[in-house]
VMD Tcl script that builds the backbone (N, CA, C; Angstrom):
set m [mol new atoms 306]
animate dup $m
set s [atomselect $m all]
$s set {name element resname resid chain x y z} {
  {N N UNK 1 A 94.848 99.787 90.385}
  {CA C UNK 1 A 94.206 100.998 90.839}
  {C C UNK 1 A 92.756 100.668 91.200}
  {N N UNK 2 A 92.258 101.105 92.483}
  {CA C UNK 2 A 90.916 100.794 92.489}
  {C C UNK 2 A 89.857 101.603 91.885}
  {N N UNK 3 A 88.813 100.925 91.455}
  {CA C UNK 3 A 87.909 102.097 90.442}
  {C C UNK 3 A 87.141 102.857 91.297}
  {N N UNK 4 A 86.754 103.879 90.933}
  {CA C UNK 4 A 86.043 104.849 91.505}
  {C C UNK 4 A 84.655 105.046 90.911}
  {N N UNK 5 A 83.573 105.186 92.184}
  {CA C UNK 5 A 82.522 104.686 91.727}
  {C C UNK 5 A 81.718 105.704 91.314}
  {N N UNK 6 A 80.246 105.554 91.009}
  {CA C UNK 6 A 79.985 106.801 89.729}
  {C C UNK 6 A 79.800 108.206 91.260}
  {N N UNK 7 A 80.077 108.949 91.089}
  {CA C UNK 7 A 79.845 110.554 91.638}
  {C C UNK 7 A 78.522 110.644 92.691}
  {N N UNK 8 A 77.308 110.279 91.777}
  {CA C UNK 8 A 75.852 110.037 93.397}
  {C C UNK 8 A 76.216 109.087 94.270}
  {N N UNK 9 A 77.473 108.011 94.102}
  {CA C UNK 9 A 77.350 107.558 95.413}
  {C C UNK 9 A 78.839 107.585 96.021}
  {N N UNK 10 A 79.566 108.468 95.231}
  {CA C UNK 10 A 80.699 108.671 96.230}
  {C C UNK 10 A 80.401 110.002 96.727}
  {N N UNK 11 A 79.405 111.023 96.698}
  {CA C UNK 11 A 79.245 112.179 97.318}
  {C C UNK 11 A 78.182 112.059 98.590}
  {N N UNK 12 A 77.553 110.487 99.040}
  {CA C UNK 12 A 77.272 110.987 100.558}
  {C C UNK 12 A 78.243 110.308 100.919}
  {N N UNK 13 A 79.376 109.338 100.511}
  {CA C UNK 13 A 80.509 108.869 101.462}
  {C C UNK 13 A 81.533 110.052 101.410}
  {N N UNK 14 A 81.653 110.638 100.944}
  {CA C UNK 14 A 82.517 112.158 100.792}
  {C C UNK 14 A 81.590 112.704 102.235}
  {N N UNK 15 A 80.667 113.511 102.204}
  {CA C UNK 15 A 79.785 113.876 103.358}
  {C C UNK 15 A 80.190 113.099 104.542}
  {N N UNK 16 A 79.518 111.759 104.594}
  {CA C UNK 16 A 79.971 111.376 105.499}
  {C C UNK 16 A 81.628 111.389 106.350}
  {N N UNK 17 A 82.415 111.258 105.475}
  {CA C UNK 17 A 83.924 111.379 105.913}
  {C C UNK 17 A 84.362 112.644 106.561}
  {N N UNK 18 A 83.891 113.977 105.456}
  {CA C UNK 18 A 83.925 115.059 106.026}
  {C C UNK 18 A 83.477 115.518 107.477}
  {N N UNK 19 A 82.203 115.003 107.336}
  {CA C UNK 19 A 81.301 114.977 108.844}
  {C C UNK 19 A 82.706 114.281 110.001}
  {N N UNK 20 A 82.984 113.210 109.851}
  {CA C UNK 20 A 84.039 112.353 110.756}
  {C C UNK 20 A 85.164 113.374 110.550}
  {N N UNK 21 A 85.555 113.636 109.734}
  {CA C UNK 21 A 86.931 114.539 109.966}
  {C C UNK 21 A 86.980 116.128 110.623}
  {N N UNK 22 A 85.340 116.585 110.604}
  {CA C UNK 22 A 85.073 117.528 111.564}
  {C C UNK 22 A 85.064 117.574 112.991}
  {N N UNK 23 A 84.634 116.166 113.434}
  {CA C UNK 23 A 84.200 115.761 114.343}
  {C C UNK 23 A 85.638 115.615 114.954}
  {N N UNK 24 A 86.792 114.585 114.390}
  {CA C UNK 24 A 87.932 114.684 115.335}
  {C C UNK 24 A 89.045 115.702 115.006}
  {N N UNK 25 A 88.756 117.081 114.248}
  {CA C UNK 25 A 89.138 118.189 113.901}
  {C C UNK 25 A 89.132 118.668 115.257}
  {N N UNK 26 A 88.833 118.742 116.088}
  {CA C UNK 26 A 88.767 119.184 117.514}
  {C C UNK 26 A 90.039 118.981 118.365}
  {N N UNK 27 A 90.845 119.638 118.851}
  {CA C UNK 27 A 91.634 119.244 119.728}
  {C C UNK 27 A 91.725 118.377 120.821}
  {N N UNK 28 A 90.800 118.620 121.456}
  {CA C UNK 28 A 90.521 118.288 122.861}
  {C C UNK 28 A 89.696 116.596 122.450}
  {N N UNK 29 A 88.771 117.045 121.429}
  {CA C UNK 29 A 88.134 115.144 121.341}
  {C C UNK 29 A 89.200 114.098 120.446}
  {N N UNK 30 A 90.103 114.866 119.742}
  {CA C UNK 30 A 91.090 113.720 119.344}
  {C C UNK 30 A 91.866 113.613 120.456}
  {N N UNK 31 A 92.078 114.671 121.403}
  {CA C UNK 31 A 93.055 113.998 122.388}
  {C C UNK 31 A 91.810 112.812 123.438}
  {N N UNK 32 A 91.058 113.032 123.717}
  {CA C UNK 32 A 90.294 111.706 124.311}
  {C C UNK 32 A 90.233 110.611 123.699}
  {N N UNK 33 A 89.939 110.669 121.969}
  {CA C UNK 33 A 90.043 109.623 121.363}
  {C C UNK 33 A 91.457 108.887 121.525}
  {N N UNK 34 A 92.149 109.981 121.915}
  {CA C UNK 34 A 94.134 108.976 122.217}
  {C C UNK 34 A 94.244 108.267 123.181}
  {N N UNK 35 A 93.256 109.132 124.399}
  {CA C UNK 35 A 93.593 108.607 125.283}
  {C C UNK 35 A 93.147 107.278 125.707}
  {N N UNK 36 A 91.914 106.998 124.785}
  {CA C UNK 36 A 91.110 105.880 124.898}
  {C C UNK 36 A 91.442 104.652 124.354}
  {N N UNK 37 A 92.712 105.200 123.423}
  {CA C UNK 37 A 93.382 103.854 122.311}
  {C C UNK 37 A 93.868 103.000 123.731}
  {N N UNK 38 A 94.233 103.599 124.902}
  {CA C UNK 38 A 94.791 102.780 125.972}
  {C C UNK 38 A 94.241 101.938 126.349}
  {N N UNK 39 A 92.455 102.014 126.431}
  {CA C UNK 39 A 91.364 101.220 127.204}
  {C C UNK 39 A 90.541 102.040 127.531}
  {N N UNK 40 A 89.879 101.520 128.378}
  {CA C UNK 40 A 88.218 102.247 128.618}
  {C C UNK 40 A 88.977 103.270 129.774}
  {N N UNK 41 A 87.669 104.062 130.203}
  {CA C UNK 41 A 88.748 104.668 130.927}
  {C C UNK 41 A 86.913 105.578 132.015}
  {N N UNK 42 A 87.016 105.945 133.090}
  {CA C UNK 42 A 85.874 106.896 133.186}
  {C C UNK 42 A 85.626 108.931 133.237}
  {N N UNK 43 A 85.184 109.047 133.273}
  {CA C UNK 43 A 85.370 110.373 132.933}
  {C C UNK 43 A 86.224 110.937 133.475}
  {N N UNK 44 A 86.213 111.100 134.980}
  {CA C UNK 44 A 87.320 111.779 135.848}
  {C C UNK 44 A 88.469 111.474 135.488}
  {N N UNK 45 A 88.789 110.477 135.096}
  {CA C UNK 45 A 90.091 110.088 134.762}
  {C C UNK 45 A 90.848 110.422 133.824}
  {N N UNK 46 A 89.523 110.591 132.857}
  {CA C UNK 46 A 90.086 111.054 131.134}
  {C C UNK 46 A 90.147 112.960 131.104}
  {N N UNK 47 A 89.608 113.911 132.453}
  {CA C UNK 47 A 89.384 114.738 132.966}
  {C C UNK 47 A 90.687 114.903 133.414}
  {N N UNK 48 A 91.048 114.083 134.338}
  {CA C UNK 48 A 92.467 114.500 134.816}
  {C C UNK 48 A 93.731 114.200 133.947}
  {N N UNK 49 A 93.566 113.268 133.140}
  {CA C UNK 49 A 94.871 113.174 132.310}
  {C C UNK 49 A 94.781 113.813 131.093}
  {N N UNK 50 A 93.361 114.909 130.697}
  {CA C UNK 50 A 93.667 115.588 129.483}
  {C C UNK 50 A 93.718 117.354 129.848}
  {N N UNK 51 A 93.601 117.483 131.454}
  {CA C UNK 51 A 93.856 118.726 132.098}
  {C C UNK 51 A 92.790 119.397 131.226}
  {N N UNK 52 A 91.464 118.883 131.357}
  {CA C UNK 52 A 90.345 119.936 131.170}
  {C C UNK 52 A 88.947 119.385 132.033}
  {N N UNK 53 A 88.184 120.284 131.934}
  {CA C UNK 53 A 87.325 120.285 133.319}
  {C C UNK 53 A 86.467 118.921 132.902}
  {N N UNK 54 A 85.827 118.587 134.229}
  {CA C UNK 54 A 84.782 117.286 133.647}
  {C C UNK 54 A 83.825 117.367 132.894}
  {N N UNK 55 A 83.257 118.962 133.439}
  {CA C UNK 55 A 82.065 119.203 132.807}
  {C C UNK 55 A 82.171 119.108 131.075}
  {N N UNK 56 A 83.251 119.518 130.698}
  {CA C UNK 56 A 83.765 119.951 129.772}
  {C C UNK 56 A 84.181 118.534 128.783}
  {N N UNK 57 A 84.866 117.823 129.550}
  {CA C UNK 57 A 84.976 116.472 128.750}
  {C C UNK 57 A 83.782 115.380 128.669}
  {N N UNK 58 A 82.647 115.493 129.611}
  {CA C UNK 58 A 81.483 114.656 129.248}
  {C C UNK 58 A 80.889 115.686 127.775}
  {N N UNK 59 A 80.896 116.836 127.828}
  {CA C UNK 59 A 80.205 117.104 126.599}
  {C C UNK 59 A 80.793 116.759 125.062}
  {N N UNK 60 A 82.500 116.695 125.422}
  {CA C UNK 60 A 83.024 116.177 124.236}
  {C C UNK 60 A 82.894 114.604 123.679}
  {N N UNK 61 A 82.442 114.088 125.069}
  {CA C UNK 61 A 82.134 112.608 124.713}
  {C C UNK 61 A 81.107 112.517 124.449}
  {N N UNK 62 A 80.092 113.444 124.924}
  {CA C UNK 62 A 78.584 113.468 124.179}
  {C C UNK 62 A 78.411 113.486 122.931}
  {N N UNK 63 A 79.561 114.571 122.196}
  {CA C UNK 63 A 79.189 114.447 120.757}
  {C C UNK 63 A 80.149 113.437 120.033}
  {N N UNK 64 A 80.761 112.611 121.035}
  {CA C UNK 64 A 81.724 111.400 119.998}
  {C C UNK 64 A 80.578 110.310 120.356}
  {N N UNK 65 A 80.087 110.262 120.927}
  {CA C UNK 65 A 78.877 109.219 121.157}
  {C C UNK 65 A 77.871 108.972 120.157}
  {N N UNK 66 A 77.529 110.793 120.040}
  {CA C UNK 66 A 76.113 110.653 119.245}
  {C C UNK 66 A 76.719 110.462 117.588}
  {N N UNK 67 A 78.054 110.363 117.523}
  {CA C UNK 67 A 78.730 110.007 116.291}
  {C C UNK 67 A 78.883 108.525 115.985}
  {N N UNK 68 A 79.160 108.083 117.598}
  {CA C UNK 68 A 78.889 106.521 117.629}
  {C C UNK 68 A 80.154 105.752 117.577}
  {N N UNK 69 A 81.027 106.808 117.719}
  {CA C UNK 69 A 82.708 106.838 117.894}
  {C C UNK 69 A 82.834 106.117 119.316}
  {N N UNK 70 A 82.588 106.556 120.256}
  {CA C UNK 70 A 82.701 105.623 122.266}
  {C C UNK 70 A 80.817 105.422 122.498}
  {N N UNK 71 A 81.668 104.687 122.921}
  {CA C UNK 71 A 80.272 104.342 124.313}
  {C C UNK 71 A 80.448 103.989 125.542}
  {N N UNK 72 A 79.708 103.963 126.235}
  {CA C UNK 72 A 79.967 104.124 128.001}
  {C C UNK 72 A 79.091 102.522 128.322}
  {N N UNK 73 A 79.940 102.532 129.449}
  {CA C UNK 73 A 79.555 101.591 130.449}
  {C C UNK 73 A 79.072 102.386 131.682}
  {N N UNK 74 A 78.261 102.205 132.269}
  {CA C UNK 74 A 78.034 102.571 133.866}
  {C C UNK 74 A 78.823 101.416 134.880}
  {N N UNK 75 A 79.286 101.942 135.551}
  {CA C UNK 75 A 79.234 101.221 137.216}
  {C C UNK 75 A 78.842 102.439 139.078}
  {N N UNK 76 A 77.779 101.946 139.181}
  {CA C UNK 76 A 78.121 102.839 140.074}
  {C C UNK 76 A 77.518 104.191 139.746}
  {N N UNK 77 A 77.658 105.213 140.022}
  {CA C UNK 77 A 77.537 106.322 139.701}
  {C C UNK 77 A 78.836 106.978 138.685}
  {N N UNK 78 A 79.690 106.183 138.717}
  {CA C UNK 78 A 80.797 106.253 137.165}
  {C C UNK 78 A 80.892 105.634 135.979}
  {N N UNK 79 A 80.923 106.797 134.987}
  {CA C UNK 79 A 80.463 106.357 133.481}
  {C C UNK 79 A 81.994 105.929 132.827}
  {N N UNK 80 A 82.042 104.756 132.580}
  {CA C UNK 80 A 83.255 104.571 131.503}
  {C C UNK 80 A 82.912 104.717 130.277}
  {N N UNK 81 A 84.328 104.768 129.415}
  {CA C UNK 81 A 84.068 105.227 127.927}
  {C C UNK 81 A 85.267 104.089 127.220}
  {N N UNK 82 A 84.725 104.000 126.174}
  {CA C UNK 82 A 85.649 103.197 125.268}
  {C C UNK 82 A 85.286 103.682 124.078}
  {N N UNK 83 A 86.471 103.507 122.831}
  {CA C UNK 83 A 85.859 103.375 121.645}
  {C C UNK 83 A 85.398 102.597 121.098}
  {N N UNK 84 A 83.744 102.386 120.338}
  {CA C UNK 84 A 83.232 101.934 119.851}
  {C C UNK 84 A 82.773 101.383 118.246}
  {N N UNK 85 A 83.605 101.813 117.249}
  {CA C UNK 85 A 83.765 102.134 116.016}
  {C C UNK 85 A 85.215 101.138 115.907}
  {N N UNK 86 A 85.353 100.023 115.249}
  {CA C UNK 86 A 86.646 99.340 115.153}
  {C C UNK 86 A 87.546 99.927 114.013}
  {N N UNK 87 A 86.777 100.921 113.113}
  {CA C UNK 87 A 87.507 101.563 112.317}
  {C C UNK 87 A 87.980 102.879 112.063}
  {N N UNK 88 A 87.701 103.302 113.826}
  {CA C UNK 88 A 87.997 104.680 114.135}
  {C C UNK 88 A 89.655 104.329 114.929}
  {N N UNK 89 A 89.952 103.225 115.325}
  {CA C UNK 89 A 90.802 103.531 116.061}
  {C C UNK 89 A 92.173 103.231 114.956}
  {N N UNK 90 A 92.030 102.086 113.999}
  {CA C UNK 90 A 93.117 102.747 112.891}
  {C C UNK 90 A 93.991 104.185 113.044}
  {N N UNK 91 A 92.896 104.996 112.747}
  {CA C UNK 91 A 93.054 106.216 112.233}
  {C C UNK 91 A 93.500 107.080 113.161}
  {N N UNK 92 A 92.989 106.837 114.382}
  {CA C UNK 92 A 93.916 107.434 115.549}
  {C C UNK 92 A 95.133 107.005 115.858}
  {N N UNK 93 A 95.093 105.792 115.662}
  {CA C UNK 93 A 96.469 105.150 116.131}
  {C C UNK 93 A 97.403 106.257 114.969}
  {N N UNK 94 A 96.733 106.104 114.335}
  {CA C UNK 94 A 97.748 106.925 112.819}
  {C C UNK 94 A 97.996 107.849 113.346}
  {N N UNK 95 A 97.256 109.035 113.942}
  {CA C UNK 95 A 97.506 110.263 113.736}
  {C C UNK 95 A 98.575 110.094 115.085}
  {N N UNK 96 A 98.169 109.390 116.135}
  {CA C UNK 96 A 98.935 109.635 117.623}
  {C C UNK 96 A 100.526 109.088 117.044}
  {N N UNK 97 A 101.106 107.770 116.148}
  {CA C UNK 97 A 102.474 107.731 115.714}
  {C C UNK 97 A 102.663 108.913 114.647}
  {N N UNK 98 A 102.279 109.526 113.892}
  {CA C UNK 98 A 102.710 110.040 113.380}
  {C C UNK 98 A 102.534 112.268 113.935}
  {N N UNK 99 A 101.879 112.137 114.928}
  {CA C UNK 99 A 102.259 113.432 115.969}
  {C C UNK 99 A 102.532 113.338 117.393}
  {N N UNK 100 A 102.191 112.404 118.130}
  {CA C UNK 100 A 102.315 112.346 119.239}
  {C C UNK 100 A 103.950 111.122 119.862}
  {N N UNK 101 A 104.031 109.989 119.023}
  {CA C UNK 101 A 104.966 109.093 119.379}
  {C C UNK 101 A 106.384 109.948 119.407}
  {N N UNK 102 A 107.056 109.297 120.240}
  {CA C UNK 102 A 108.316 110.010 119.815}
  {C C UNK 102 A 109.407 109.413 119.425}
}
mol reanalyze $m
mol bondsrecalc $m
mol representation Tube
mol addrep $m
């Protein structure tokens, strides 16, 4: 069994987790985070294959960014996105086989 450590320092990693589980509590940004398990991808694209507006999906990547979850590449006047966090995509992969696989 692993030990559990004293209470002041498992309550900002509690916080913190919570914070992350709010964050992909969202419909629409766990479905980008799925879509991204594929590869990088740029906005329009992740716009058209999650059937919501652009405007609308740069702001959801705004706040997976400032979480530190994706980050973008530029080319061009088009922003790509990837995930950036190697221990965020575990957890998606999890949730996408166990709701989305068929």
């Amino acid at each position: 069994m692993t030990p559990v450590p004293p209470l002041d320092e498992l309550r900002p990693k509690a916080a913190e987790a919570a914070a992350f589980l709010k964050l992909i509590a969202s419909e629409q940004r766990l479905l980008l985070l799925c879509l991204l398990l594929q590869g990088e991808a740029s906005v329009g694209s992740l716009a058209e294959r999650s059937g919501a507006t652009q405007p609308n999906v740069s702001q959801y990547l705004a706040k997976l960014r400032a979480m530190g979850l994706v980050q973008t590449r530029r080319e061009g006047t088009s922003v790509h996105y990837r995930l950036a966090d190697p221990t965020v995509e575990p957890i998606v992969a999890a949730l996408y086989r166990r709701f989305c696989a068929s």
